[in-house]
C-alpha positions, 0 to 999 in steps of 0.5 A: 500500500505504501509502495502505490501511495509513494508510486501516485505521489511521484506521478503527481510531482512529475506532472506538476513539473510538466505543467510548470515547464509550459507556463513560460509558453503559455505566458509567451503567448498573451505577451504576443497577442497584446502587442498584436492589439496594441496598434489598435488600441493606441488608434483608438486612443488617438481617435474618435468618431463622428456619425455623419447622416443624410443631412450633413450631404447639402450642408457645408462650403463644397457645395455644388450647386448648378443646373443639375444639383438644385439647393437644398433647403438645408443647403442656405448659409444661416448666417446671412445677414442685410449689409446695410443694417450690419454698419459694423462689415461695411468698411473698405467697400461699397453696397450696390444698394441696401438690400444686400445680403450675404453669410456674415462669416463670408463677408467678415473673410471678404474683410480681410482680403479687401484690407491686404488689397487695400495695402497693395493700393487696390481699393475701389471695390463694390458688392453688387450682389450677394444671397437672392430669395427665390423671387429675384433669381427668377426675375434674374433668370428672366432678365439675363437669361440662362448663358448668364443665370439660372432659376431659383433653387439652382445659382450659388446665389441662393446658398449664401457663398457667392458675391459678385463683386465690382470695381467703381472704376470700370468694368472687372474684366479690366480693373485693378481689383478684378485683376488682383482678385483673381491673382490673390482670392484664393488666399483668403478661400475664395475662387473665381466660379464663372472663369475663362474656357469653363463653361462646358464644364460650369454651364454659365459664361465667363463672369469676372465679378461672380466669386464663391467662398469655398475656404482653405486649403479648396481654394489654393488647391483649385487655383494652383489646378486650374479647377472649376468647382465641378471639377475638384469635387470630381478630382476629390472622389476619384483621389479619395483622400488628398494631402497637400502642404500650404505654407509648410502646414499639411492638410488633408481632404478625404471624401467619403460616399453617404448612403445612410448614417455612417461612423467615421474615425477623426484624429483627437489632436487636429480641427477638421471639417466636414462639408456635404457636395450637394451630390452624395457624400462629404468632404472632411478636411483635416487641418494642421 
């Protein structure tokens, strides 16, 4: 009896030494499985996510709005104020008359650029034109027909992001001021909408006064590729994402398709925006 009890008592110890001599293999294991999840934690600390909808596809500065994508009733600017009545963002320029409106972001930004041109001697700027209800496109439309305007629901000027802007010394096409604009406007995030050779592309004819606020880095970028806006938007689907560095900051521009609410990962540590197309999805831009 005490021969089988001393038999089981070995057999137990060999066993337990066996068990003992795999722990360092075992341990070895979840050692590499957490490194091999390490990445996606430190992704997932570094990141969070927003839901974009629906909506978010006609709200935003990229918008496109022309002939075959109207506005949407989503898509005015909120912030579009009288000019006149706000004394405040008159200054350095003149009204066409009273009745002016314009997104109040735009034209603090309009600011701004006419200030650097005033210090480049170049001063004698006008807004002639800025957000139209419905009835005046219409009655735009009617007057100047549609090589030149579009009906209500389908000009930039029912969004809120387009001006037109003069000299009140002569025509745009020869002025100073339309002259320095279309070297320097797309520093300040605006962009000729109507430009030479473009109509096939934008189905309206050369129009020197007629600028659209599209912001940075849109801007530059469309300016140093000879894009109109149609063709941008095309180029940005097509890339998916685009990097490009201005001023030695780096920016990066990512277009994704919206078919329902969607889960999109943004970094914790850059300012980003996101603006619908008007068509089918969004534009987010990472800033530096």
């Amino acid at each position: 009896m005490k021969k089988w009890a001393f038999l089981l008592v070995i057999v137990l110890l060999l066993f337990g030494f066996e068990v003992m001599k795999q722990e360092p293999e075992v341990a070895s294991n979840n050692q590499s499985l957490e490194e091999d999840l390490a990445p996606d934690k430190i992704d997932q600390d570094n990141n969070h996510s927003i839901e974009v909808g629906m909506d978010h596809i006609y709200q935003g500065d990229l918008l496109l709005v022309n002939s075959q994508y109207p506005v949407h009733p989503m898509g005015v600017t909120p912030d579009v104020v009288n000019l006149f009545q706000n004394k405040e963002l008159v200054q350095g320029y003149g009204l066409l008359d009273n009745t002016i409106q314009l997104s109040r972001r735009v034209v603090q930004q309009f600011k701004v650029m006419i200030d650097k041109a005033a210090r480049d001697g170049v001063r004698h700027f006008l807004i002639s034109s800025g957000y139209r209800g419905d009835e005046d496109q219409n009655r735009l439309y009617e007057e100047m027909g549609a090589d030149y305007a579009l009906p209500a629901g389908y000009s930039e000027h029912n969004v809120g992001l387009s001006l037109d802007i003069g000299s009140t010394k002569m025509a745009m096409n020869q002025a100073d001021e339309g002259q320095w604009l279309q070297k320097h406007a797309s520093t300040y995030g605006f962009i000729l909408r109507y430009p030479k050779n473009k109509s096939a592309i934008t189905g309206i004819q050369y129009e020197p006064w007629h600028y659209r606020y599209v912001g940075l880095p849109h801007s530059v970028i469309m300016q140093e590729k000879n894009f109109t806006l149609e063709q941008y938007l095309d180029f940005l689907k097509e890339q998916k994402t685009y990097t490009t560095s201005i001023d030695h900051k780096e920016y990066e521009i990512s277009y994704y398709p919206i078919v329902k609410n969607t889960m999109i990962l943004m970094p914790t540590d850059r300012r980003y925006e996101v603006s619908g197309n008007n068509i089918d999805g969004v534009i987010v831009t990472l800033y530096p």
